[in-house]
C-alpha positions as CSV (number, residue, x, y, z in Angstrom):
1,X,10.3,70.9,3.8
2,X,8.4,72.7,0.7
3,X,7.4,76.4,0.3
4,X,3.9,75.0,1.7
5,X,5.4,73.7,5.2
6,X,4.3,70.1,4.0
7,X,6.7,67.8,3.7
8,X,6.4,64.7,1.1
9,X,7.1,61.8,3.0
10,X,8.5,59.8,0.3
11,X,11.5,58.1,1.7
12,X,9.4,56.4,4.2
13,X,6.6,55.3,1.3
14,X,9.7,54.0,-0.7
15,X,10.7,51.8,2.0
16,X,6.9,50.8,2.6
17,X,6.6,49.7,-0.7
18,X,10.0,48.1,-1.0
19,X,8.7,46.4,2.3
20,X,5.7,45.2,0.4
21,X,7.2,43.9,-2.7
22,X,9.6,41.9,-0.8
23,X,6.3,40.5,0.9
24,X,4.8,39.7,-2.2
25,X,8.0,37.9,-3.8
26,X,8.6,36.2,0.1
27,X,4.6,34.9,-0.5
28,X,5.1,33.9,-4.5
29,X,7.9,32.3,-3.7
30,X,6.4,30.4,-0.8
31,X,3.2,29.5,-3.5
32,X,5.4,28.4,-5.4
33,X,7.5,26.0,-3.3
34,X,3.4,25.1,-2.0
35,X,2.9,24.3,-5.6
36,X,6.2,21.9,-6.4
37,X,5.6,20.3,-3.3
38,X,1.5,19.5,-4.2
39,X,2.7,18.2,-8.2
40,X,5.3,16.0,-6.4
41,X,3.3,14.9,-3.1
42,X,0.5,14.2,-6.8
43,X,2.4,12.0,-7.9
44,X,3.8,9.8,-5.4
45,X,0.2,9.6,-4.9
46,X,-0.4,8.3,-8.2
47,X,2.9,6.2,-7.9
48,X,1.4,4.5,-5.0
49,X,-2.3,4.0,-6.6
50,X,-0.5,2.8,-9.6
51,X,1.4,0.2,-7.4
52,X,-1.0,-1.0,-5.3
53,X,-3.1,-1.6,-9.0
54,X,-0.4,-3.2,-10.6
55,X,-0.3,-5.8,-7.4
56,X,-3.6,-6.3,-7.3
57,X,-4.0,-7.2,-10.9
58,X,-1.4,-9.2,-10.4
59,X,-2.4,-11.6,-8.4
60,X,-5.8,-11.4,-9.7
61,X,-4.3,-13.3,-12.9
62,X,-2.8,-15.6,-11.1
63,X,-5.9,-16.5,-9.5
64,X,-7.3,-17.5,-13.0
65,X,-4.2,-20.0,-13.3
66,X,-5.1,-21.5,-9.7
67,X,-8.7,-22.2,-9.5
68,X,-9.2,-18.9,-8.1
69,X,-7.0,-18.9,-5.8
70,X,-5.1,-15.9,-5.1
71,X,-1.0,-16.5,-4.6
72,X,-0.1,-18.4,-0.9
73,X,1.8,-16.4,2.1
74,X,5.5,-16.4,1.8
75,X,6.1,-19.1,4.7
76,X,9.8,-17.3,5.4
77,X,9.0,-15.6,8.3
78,X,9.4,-11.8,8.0
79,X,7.7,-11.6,4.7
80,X,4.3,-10.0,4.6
81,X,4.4,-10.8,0.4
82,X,2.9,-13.3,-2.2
83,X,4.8,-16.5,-2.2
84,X,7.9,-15.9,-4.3
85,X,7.8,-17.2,-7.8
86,X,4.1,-16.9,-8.4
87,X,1.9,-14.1,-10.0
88,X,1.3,-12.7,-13.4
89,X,4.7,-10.5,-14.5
90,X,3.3,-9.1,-17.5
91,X,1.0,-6.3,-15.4
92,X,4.0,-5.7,-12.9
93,X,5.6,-2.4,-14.0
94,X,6.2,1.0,-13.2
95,X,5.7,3.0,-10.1
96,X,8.1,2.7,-6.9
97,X,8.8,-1.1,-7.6
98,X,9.9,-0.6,-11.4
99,X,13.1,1.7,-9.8
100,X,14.8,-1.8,-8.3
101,X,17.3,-3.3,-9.3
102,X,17.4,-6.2,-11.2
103,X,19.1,-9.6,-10.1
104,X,19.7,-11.9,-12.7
105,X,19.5,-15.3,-10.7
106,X,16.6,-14.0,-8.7
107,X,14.0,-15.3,-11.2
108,X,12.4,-13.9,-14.2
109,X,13.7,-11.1,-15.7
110,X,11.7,-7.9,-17.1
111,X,13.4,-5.0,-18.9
112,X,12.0,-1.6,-20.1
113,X,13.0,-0.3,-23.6
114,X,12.3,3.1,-22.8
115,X,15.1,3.7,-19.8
116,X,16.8,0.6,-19.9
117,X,16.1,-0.5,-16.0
118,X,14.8,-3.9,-15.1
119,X,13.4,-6.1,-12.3
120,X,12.1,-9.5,-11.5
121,X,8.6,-10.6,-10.0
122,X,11.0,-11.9,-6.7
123,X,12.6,-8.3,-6.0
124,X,8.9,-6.9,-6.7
125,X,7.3,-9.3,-4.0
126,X,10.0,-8.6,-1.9
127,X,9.4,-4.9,-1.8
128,X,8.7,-3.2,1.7
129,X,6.3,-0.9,0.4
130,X,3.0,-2.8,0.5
131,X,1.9,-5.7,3.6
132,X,0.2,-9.1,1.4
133,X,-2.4,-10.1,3.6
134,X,-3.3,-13.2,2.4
135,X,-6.0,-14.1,3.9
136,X,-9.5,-12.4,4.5
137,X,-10.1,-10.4,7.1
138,X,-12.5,-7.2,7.8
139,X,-11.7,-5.8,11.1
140,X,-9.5,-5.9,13.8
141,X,-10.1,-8.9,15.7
142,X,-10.0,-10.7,12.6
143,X,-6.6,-9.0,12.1
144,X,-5.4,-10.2,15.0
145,X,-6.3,-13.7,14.7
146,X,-4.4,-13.8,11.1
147,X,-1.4,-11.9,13.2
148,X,-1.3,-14.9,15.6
149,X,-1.6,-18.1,12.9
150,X,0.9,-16.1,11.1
151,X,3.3,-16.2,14.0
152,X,2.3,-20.0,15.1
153,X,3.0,-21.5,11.5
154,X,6.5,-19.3,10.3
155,X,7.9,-20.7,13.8
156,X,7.0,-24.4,13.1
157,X,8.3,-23.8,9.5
158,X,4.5,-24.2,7.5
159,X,2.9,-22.5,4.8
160,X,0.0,-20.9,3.7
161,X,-1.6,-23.1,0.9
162,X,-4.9,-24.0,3.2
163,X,-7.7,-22.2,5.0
164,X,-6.7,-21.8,8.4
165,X,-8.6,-23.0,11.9
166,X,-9.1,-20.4,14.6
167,X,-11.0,-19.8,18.0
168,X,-15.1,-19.6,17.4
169,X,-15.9,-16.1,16.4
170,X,-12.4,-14.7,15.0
171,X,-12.3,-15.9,11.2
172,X,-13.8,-14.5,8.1
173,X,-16.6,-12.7,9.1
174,X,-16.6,-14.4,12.3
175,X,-16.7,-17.5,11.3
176,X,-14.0,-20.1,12.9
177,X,-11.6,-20.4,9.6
178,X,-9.8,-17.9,8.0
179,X,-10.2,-17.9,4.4
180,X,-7.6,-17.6,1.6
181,X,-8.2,-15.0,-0.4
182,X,-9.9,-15.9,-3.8
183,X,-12.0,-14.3,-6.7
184,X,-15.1,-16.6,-5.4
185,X,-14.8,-16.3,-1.9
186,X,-18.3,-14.5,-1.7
187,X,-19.7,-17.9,-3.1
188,X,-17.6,-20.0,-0.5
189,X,-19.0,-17.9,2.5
190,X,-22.8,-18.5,0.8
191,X,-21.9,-22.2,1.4
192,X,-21.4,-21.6,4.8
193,X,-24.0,-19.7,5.5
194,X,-22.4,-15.8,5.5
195,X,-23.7,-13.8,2.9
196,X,-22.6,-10.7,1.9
197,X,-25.2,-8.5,0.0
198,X,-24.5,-8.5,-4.1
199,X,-24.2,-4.7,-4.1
200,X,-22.1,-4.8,-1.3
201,X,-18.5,-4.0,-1.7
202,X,-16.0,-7.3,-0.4
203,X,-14.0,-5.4,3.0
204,X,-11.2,-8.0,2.5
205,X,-8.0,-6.0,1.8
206,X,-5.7,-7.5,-0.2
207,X,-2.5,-4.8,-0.3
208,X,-1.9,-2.5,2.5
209,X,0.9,-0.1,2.0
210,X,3.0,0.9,4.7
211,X,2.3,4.3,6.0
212,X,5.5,7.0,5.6
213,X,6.0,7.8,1.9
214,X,3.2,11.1,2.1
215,X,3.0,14.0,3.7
216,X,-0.2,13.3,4.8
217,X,0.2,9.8,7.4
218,X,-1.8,7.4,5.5
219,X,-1.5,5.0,2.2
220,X,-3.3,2.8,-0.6
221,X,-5.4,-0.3,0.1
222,X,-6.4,-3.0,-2.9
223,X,-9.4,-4.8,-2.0
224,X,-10.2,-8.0,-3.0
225,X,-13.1,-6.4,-5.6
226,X,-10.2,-4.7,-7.0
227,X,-11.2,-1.2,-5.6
228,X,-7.8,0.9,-4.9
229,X,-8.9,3.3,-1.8
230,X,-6.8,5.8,0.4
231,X,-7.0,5.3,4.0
232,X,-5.3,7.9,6.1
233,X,-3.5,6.6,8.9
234,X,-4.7,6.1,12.0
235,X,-8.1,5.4,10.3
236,X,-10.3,2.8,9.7
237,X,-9.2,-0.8,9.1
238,X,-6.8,-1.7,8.0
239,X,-5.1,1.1,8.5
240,X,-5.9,1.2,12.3
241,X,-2.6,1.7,14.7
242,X,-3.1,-1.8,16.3
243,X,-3.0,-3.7,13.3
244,X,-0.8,-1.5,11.3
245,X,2.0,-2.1,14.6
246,X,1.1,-6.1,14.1
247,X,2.0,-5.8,10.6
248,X,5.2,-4.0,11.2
249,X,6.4,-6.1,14.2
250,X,5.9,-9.2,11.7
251,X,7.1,-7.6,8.1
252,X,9.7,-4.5,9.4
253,X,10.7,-2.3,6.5
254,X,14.0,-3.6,7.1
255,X,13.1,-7.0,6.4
256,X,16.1,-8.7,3.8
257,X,14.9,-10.4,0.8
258,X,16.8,-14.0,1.0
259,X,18.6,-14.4,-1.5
């Protein structure tokens, strides 16, 4: 108590203010946790654009070794992937698939000067992270007509070189065939009769990656114009739950890469 009768509450102020910078460092601290976790959910991002680039390039240059032709189905059954031993090596790097580890009898081998790590275009097709579709289709009925052929011909023991048959209505476009996928299948489906408008962008996915590696449910898609979107998951297709469930029942993440 001072000579005035008023007393100078400053314990209690020293504790409010001890309170609040304890607050403050509590909230920085929490920013910048916020932060790391944005840079690194960035760039596993970028890792999986990059990826899903890489793929799609890939088998774009093999398409200009195969009459346009973009690489066949893996007919092992399990295998949502490019047909092993096909593609274009020289634009598979980095990203998610460059951090596997190199076989030497599985096929052609890459190496990296700058950290010494390696793969081959087998342990990259056999990755889990992205479904190869294959074939083109633009919604989900279409989807589920691929899911079914897909099914039929792995348990007879066929591949994928040719266009398949399906019932009236549930191929390309709903047509009765689903295509291949190839750099001049607009031109094919002109033949036929379905045109797609020159401006329009092609809604034939190529790549789908598997949803789980964000924070945020979702993943990249590679179309077959060689536009990389995100899709978040469930969303539009391809990325719908139905088909996404199709695709996993097929291709689990599990899936073993023969040897």
């Amino acid at each position: 108590m001072s000579e005035s009768g008023f007393t100078l509450p400053y314990t209690p102020w020293r504790a409010r203010y001890s309170a609040v910078i304890v607050c403050l460092a509590a909230a920085a601290l929490v920013l910048m946790r916020w932060g790391m976790g944005a840079r690194v959910e960035l760039e596993r991002l970028q890792d999986g654009a990059y990826d899903a680039s890489s793929l799609g390039i890939a088998v774009a240059m093999s398409a200009t070794q195969n009459d346009g032709l973009l690489p066949p189905l893996d007919p092992s059954s399990g295998h949502l992937r490019p047909k092993p031993g096909v593609g274009h090596p020289a634009f598979l790097v980095d990203g998610r698939v460059k951090k596997l580890e190199a076989k030497p009898d599985a096929g052609l081998l890459l190496s990296y000067l700058d950290d010494g790590r390696a793969f081959t275009m087998k342990e990259l097709f056999a990755s889990c992270d992205f479904f190869y579709l294959g074939y083109a289709v633009s919604n989900e009925k279409e989807g589920a007509a691929l899911i079914d052929a897909y099914r039929a011909r792995t348990a007879q023991g066929l591949g994928f070189e040719e266009d398949l048959a399906v019932a009236a209505g549930s191929g390309t476009l709903g047509t009765a065939t689903l295509y291949r996928l190839r750099t001049d299948l607009a031109e094919q489906l002109a033949e036929t009769g379905v045109k797609i408008e020159e401006d329009s962008p092609l809604p034939f996915p190529v790549f789908v990656e598997r949803p789980g590696h964000y924070s945020v449910p979702g993943g990249w898609v590679i179309y077959l114009d060689r536009r990389v979107e995100w899709l978040p998951y469930p969303g539009p297709f391809p990325m719908t739950e139905s088909f996404m469930k199709s695709l996993e029942s097929i291709s689990p993440p599990s899936a073993p890469s023969p040897e």
